[in-house]
C-alpha positions as CSV (number, residue, x, y, z in Angstrom):
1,X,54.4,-44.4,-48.1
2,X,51.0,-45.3,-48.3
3,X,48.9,-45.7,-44.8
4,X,45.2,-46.3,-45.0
5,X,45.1,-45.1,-48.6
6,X,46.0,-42.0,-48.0
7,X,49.9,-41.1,-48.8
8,X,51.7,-40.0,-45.7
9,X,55.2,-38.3,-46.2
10,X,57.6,-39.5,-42.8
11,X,60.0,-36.7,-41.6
12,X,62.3,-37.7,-39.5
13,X,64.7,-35.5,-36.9
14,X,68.1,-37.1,-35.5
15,X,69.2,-34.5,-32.7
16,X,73.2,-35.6,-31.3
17,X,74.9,-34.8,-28.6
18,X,71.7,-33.4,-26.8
19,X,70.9,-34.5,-22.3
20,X,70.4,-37.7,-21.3
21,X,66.9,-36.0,-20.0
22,X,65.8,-34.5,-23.4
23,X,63.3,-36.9,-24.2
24,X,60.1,-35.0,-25.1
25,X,62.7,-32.0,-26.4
26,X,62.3,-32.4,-30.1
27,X,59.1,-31.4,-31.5
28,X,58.5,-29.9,-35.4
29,X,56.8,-26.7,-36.9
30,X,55.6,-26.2,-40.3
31,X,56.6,-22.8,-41.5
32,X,53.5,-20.8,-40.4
33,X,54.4,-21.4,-36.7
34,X,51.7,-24.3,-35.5
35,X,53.4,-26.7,-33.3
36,X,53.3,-30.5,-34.6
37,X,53.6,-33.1,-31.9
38,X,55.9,-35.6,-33.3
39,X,56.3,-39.4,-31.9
40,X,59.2,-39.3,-29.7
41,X,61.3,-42.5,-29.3
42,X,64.1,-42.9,-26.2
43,X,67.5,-41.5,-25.5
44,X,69.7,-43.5,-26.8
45,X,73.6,-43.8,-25.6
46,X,76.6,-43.3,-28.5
47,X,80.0,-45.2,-28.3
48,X,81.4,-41.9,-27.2
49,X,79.5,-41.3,-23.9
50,X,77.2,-38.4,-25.7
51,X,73.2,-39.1,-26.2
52,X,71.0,-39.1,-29.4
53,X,67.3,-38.8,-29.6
54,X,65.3,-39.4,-33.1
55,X,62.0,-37.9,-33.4
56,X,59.4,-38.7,-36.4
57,X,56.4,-37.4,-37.9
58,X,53.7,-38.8,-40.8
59,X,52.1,-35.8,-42.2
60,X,50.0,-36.1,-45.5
61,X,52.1,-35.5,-48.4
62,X,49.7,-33.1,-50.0
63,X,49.9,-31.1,-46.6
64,X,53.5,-31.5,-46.6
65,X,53.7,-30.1,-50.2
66,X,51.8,-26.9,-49.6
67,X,54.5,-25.6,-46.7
68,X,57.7,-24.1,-47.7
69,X,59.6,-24.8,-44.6
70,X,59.7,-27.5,-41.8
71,X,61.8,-27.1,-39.0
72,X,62.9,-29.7,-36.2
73,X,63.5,-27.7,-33.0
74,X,65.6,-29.3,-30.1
75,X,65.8,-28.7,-26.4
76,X,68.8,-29.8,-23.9
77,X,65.6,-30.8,-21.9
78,X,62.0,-29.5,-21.5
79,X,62.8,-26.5,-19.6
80,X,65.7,-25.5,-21.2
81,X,66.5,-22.1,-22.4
82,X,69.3,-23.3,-24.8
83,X,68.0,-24.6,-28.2
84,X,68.6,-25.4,-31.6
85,X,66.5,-25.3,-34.9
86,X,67.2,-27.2,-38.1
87,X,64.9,-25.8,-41.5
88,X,64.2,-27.4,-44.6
89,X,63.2,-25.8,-47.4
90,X,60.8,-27.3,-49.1
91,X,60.6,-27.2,-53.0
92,X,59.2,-29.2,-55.8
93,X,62.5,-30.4,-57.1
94,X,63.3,-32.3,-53.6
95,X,59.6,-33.3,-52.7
96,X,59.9,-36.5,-54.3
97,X,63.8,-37.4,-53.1
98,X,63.4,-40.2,-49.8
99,X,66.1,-38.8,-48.4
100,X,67.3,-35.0,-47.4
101,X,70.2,-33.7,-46.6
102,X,71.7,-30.1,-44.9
103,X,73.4,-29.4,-48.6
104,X,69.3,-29.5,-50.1
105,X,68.4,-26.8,-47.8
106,X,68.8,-27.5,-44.3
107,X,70.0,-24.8,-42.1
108,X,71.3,-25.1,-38.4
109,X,70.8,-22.2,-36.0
110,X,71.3,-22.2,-32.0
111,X,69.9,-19.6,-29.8
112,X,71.3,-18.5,-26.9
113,X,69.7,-16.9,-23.8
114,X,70.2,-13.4,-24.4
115,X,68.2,-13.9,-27.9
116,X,65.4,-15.6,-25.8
117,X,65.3,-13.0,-23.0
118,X,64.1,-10.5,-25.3
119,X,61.1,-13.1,-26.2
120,X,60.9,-14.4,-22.8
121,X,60.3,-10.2,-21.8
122,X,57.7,-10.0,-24.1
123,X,55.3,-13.0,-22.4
124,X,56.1,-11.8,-19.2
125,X,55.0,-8.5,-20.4
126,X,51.8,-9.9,-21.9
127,X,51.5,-12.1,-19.1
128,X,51.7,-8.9,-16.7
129,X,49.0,-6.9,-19.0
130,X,46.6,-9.7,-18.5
131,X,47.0,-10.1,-14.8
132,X,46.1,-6.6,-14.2
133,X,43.3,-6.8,-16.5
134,X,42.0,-9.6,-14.5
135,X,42.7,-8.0,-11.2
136,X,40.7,-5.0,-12.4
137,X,37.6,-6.9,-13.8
138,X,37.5,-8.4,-10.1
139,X,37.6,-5.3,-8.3
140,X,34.5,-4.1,-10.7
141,X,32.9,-7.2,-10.0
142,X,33.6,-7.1,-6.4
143,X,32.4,-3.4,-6.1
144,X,29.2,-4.3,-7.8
145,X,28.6,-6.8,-5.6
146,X,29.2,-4.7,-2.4
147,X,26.4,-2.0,-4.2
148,X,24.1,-4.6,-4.5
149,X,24.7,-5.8,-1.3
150,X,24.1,-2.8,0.5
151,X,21.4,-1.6,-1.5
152,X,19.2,-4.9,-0.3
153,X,20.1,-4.0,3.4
């Protein structure tokens, strides 16, 4: 598609069966890791009781040519530990096709807790580092003060 002369390539993300509060829980990543805020639309309610959310984004198509990979991650809700990724590969053969399927590349993968824990033990781990860094630049700071305190009495 075509939008302000530019042309714009729409990827779109249908996530089933997900929580009634996962709206906001589907966002998109190209494959170098940068987060791509997509344009969420409600929850909507299924025949069977379950609840669908659809997700979109309009990236150029010459940015969306030069990735290999774009990947639609989903979330039970936004603070959820549980969630699932769906990749596509990109390649020239499929670039200009409208429509994608799983059998052109897509792969589904869920992660459980115990894979996240180990990530979730690394931030705390950074997050740790950097508190006591902070907490030791203070106490320098502090100190100094208290030396130049002193020193004008």
């Amino acid at each position: 598609m075509i939008i302000n002369g530019e042309r714009k390539t729409l990827v779109l993300c249908l996530a089933n069966a997900v929580s009634e509060d996962a709206l906001g829980a589907v966002w998109f990543s190209s494959g170098n890791g940068s987060v791509l805020e997509p344009s969420n639309y409600g929850i909507s309610q299924e025949e069977d009781g379950t609840f669908s959310a659809i997700s979109h984004i309009s990236i150029s198509t010459q940015e969306f040519e030069s990735w290999d990979t774009i990947t639609c991650y989903v979330a039970q809700n936004q603070t959820s530990s549980n969630w699932s990724t769906s990749s596509l590969q990109i390649s020239e053969e499929n670039v200009d096709d409208p429509c994608l399927d799983e059998s052109q590349g897509g792969q589904d993968q869920t992660f459980s807790p115990d894979i996240q824990q180990h990530n979730h033990f690394q931030v705390l781990l950074l997050l740790s580092a950097r508190i006591l860094l902070f907490k030791i630049l203070l106490s320098d700071v502090l100190m100094t003060c208290c030396l130049i305190y002193k020193s004008e009495t």
